[in-house]
N, CA, C and O atoms as a Tripos MOL2 file, in Angstrom:
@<TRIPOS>MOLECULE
protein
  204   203    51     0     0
PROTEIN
NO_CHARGES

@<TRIPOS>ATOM
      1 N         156.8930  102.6060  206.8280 N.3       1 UNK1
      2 CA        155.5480  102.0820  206.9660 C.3       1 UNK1
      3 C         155.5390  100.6350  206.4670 C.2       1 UNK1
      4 O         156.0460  100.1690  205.4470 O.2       1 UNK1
      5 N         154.8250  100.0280  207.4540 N.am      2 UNK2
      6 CA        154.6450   98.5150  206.9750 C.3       2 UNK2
      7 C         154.1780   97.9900  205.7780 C.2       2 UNK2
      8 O         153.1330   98.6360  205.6920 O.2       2 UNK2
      9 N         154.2020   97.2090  204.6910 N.am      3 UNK3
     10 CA        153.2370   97.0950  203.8200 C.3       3 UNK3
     11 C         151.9150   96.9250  204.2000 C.2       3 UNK3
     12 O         150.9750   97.5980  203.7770 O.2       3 UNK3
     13 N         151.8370   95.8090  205.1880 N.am      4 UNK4
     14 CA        149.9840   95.8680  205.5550 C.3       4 UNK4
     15 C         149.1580   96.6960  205.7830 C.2       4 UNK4
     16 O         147.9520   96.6220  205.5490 O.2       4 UNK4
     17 N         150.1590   98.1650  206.5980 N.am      5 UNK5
     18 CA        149.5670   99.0820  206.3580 C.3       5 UNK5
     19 C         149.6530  100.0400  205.4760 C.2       5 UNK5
     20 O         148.8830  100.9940  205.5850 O.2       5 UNK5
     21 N         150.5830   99.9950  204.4380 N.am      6 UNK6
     22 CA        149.8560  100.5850  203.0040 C.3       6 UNK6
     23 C         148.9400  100.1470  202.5560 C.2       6 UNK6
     24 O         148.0050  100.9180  202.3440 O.2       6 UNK6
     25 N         148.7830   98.6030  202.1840 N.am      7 UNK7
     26 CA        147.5640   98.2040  202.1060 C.3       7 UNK7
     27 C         146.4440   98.3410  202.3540 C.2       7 UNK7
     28 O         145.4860   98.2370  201.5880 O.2       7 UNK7
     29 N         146.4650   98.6880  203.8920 N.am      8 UNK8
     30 CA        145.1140   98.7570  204.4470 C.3       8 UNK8
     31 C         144.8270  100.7880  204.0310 C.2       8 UNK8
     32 O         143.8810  101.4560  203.6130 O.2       8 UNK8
     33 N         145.8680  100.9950  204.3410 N.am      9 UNK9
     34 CA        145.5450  102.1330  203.5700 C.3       9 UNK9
     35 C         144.8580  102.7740  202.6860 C.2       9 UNK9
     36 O         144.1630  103.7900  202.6910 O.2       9 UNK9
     37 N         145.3780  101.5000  201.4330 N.am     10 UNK10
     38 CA        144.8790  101.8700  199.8890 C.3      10 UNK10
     39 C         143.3890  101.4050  200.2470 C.2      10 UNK10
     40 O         142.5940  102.1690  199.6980 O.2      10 UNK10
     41 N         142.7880  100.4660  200.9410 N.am     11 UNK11
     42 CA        141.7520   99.5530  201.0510 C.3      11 UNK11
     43 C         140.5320  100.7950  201.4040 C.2      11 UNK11
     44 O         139.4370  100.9880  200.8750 O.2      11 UNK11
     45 N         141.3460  101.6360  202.7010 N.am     12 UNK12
     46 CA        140.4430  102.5250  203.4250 C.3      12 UNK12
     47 C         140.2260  103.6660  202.1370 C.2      12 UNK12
     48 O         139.0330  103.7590  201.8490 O.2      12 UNK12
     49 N         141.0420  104.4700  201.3800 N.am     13 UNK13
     50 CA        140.9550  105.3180  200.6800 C.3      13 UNK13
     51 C         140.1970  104.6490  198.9240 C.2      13 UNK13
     52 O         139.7840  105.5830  198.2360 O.2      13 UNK13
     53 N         140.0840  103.6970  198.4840 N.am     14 UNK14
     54 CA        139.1410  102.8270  198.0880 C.3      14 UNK14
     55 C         137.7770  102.4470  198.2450 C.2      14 UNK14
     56 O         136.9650  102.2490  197.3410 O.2      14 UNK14
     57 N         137.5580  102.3450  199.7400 N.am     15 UNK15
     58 CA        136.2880  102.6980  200.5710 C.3      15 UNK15
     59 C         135.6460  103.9570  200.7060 C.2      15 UNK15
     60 O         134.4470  104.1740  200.5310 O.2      15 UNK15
     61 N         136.5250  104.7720  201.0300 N.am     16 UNK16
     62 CA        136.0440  106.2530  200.6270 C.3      16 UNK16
     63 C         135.8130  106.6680  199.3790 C.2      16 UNK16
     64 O         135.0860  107.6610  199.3750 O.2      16 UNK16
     65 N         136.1550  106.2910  198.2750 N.am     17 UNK17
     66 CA        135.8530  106.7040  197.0470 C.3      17 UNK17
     67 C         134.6800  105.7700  196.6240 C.2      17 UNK17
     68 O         134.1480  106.2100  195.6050 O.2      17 UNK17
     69 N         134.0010  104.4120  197.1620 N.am     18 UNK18
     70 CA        133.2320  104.1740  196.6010 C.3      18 UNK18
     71 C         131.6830  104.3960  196.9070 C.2      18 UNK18
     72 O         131.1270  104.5950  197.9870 O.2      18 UNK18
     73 N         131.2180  104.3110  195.7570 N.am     19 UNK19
     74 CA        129.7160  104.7720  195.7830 C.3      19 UNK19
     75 C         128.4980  104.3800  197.0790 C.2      19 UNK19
     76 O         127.3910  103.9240  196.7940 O.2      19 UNK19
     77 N         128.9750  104.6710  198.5890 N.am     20 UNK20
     78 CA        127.9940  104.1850  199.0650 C.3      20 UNK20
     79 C         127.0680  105.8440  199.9240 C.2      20 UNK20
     80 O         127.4370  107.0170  199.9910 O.2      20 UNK20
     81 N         126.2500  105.3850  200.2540 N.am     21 UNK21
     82 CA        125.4670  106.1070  200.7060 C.3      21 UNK21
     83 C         126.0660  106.8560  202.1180 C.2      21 UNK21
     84 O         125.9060  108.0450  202.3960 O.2      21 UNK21
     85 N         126.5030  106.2530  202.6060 N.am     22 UNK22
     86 CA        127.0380  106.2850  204.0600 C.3      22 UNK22
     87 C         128.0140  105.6250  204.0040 C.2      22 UNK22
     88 O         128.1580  104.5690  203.3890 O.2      22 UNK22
     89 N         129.3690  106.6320  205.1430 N.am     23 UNK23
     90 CA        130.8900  105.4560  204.9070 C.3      23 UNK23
     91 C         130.7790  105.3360  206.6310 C.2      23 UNK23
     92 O         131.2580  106.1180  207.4520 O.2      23 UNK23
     93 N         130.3460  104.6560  206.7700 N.am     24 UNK24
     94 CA        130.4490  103.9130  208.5810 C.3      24 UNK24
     95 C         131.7980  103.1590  208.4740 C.2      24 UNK24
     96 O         132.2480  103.0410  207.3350 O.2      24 UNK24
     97 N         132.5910  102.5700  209.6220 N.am     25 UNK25
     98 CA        133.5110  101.9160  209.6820 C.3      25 UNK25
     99 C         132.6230  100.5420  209.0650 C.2      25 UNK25
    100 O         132.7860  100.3050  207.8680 O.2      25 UNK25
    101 N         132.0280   99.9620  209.5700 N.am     26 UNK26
    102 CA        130.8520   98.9440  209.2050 C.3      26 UNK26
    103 C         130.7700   98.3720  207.9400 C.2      26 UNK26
    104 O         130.9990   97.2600  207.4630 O.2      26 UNK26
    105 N         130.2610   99.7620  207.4140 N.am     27 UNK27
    106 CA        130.0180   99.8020  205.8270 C.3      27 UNK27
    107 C         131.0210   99.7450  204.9700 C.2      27 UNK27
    108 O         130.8380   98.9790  204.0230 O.2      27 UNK27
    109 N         132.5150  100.5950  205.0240 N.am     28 UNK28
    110 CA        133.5520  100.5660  204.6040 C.3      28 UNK28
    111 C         133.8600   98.6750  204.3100 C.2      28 UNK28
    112 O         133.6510   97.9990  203.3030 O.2      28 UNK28
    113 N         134.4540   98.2730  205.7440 N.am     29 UNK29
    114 CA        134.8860   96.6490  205.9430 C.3      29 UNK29
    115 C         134.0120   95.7720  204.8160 C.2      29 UNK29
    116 O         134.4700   94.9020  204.0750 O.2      29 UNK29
    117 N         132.4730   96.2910  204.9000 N.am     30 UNK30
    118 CA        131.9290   95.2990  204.2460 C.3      30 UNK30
    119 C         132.5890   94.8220  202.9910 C.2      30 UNK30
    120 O         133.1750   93.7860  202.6780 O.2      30 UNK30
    121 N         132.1390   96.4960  202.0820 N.am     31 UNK31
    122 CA        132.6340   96.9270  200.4960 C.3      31 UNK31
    123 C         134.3920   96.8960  200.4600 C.2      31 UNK31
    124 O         135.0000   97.3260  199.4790 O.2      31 UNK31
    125 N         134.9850   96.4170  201.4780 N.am     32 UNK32
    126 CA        135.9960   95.9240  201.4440 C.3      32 UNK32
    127 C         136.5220   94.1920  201.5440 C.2      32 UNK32
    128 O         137.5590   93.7430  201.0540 O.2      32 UNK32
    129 N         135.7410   93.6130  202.1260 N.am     33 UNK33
    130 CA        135.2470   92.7700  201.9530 C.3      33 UNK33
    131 C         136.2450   92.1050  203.2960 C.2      33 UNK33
    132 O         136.8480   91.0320  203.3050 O.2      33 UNK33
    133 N         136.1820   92.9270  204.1500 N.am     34 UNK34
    134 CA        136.6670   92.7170  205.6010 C.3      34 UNK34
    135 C         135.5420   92.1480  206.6410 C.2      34 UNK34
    136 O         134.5260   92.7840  206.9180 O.2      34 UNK34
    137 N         135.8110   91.0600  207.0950 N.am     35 UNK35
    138 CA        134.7720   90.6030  208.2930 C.3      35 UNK35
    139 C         134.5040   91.8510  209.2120 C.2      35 UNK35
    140 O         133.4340   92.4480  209.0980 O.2      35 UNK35
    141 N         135.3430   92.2110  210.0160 N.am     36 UNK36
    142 CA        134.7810   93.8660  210.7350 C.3      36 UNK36
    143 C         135.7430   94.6550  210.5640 C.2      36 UNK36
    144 O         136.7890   94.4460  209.9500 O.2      36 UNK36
    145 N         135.3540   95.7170  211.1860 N.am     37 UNK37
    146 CA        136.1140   97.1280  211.1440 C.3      37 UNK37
    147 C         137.3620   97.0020  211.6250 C.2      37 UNK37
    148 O         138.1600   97.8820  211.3030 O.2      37 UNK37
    149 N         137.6440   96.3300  212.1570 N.am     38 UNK38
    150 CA        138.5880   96.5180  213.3800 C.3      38 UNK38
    151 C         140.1600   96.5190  212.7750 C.2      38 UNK38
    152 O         140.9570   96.6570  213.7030 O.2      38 UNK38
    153 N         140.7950   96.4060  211.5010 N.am     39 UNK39
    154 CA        141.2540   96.6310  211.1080 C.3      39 UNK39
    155 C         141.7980   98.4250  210.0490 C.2      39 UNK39
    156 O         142.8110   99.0440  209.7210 O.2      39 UNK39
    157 N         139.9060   98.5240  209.9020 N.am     40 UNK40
    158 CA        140.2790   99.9830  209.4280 C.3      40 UNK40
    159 C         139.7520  101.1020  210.5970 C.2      40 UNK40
    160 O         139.8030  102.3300  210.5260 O.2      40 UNK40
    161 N         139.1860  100.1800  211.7860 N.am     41 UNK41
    162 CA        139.5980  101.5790  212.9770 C.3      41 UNK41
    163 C         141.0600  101.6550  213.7350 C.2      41 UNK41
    164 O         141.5660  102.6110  214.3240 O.2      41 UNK41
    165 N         141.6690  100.0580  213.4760 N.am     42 UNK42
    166 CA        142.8990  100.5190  213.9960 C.3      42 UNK42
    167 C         144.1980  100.8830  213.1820 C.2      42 UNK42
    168 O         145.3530  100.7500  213.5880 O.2      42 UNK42
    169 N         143.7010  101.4800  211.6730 N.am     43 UNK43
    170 CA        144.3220  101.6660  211.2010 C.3      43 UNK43
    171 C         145.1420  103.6520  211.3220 C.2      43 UNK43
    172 O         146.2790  104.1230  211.3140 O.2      43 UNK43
    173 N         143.1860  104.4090  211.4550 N.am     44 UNK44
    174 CA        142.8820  105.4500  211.7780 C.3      44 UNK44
    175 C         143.2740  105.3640  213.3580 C.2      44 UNK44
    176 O         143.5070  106.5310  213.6720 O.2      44 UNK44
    177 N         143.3610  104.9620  213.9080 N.am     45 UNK45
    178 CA        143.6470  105.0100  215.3480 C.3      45 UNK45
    179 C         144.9960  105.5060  215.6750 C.2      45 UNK45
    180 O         145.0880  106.3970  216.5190 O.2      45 UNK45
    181 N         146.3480  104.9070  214.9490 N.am     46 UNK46
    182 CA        147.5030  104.5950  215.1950 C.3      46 UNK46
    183 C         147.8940  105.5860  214.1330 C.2      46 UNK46
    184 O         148.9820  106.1250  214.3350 O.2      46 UNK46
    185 N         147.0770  106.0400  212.7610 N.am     47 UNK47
    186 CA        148.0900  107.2510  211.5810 C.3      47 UNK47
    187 C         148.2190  108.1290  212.5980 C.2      47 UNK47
    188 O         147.5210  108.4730  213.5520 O.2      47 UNK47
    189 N         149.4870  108.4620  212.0790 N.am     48 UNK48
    190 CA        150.1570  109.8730  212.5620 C.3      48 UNK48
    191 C         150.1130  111.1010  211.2540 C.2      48 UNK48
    192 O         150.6290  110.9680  210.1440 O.2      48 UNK48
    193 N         149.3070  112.3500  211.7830 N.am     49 UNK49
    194 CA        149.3610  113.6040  210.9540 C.3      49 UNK49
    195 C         150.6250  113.9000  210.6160 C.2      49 UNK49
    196 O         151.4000  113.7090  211.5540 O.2      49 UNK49
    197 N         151.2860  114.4200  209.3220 N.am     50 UNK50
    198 CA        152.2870  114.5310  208.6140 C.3      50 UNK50
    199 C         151.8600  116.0200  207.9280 C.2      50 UNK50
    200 O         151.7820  116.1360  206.7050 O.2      50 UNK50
    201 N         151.5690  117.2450  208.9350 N.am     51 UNK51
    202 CA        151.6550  118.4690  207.8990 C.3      51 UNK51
    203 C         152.6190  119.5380  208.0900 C.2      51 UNK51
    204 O         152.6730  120.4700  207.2870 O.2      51 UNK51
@<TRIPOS>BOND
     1     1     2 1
     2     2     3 1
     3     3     4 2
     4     3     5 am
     5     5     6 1
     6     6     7 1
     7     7     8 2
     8     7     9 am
     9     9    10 1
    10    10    11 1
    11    11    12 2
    12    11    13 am
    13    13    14 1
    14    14    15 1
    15    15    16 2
    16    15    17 am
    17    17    18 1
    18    18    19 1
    19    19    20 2
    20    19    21 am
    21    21    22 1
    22    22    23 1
    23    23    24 2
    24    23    25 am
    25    25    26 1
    26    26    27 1
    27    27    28 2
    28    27    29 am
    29    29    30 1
    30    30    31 1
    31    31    32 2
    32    31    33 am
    33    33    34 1
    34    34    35 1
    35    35    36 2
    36    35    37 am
    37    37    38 1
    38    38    39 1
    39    39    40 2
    40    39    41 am
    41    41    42 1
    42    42    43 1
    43    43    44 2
    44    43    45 am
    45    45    46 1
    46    46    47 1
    47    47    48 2
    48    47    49 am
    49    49    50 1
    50    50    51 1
    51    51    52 2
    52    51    53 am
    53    53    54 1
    54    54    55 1
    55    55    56 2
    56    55    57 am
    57    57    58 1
    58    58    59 1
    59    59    60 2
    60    59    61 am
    61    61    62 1
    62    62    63 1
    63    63    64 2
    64    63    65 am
    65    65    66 1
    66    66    67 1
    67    67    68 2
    68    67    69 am
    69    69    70 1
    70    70    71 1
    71    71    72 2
    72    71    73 am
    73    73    74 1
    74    74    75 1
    75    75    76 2
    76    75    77 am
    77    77    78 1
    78    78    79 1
    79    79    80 2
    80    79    81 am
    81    81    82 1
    82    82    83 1
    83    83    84 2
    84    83    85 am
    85    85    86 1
    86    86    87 1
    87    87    88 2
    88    87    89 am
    89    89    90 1
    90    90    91 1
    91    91    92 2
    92    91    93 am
    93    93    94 1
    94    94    95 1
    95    95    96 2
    96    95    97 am
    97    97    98 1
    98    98    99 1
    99    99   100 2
   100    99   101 am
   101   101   102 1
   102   102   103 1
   103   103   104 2
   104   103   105 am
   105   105   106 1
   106   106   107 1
   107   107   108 2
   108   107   109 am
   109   109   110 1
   110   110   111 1
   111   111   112 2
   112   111   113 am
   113   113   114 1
   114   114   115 1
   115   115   116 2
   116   115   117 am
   117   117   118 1
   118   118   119 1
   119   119   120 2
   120   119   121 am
   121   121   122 1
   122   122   123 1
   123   123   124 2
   124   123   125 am
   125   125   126 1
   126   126   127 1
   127   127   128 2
   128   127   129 am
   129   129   130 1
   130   130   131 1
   131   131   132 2
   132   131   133 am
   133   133   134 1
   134   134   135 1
   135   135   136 2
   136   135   137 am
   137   137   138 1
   138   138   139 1
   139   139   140 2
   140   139   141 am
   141   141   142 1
   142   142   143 1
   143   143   144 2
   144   143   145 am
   145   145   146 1
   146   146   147 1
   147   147   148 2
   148   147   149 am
   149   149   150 1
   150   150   151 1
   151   151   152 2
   152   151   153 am
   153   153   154 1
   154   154   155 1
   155   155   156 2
   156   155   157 am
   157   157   158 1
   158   158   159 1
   159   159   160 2
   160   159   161 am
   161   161   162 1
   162   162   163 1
   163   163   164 2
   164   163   165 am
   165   165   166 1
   166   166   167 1
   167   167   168 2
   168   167   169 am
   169   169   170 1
   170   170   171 1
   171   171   172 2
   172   171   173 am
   173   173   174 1
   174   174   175 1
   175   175   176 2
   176   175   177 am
   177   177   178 1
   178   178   179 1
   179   179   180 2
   180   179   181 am
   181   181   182 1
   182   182   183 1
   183   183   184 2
   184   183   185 am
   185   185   186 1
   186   186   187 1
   187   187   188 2
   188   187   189 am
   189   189   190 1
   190   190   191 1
   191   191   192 2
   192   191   193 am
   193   193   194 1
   194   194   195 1
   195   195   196 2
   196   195   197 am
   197   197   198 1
   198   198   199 1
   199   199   200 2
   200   199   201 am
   201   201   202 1
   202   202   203 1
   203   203   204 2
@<TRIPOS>SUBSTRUCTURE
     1 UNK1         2 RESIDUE 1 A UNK
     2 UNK2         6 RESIDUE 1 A UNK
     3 UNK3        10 RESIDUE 1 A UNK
     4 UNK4        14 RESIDUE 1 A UNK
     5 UNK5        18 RESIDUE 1 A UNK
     6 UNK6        22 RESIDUE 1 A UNK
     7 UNK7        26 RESIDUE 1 A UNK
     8 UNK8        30 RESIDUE 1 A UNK
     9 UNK9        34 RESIDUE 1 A UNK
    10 UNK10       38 RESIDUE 1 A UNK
    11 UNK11       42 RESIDUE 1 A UNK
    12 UNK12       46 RESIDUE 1 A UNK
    13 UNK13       50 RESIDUE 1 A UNK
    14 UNK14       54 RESIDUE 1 A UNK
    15 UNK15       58 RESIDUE 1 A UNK
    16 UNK16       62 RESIDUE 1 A UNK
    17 UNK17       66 RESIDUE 1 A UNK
    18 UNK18       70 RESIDUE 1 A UNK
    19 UNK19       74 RESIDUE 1 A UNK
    20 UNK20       78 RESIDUE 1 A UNK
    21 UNK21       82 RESIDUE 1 A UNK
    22 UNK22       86 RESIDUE 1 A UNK
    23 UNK23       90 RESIDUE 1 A UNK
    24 UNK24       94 RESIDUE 1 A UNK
    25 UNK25       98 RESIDUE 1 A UNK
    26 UNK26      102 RESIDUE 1 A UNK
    27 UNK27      106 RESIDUE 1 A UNK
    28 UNK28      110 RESIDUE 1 A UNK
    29 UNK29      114 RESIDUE 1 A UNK
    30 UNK30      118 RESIDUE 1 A UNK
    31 UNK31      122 RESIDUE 1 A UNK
    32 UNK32      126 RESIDUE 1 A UNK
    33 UNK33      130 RESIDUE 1 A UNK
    34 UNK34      134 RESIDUE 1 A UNK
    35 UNK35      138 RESIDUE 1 A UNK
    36 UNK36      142 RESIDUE 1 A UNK
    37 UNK37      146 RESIDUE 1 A UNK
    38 UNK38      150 RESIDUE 1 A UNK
    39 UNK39      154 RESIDUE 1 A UNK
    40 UNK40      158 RESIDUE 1 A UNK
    41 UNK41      162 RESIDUE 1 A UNK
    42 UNK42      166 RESIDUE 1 A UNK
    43 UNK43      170 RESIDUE 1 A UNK
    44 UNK44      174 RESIDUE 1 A UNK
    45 UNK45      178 RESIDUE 1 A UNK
    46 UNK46      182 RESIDUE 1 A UNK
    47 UNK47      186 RESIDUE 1 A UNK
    48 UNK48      190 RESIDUE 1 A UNK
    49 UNK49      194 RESIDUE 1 A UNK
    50 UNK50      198 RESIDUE 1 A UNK
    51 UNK51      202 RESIDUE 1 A UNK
């Protein structure tokens, strides 16, 4: 795995743990402090399940 996408990884699972009301792709980027989503939908887009 690439680092950028560990990164973006840690960024998305960071987003999910923080206190917002609603986790929209939207909302996530913001409290990430990403101009848009489009990094953490194509992050979810491209993971591959590992069970």
């Amino acid at each position: 795995m690439r680092s950028e996408t560990r990164q973006q990884a840690r960024k998305y699972l960071r987003g999910l743990l923080a206190p917002l009301e609603r986790k929209t792709s939207w909302q996530l980027a913001e409290q990430l402090t990403d101009s848009t989503p489009d990094r953490m939908q194509r992050l979810l887009y491209r993971a591959r399940l590992r069970c």
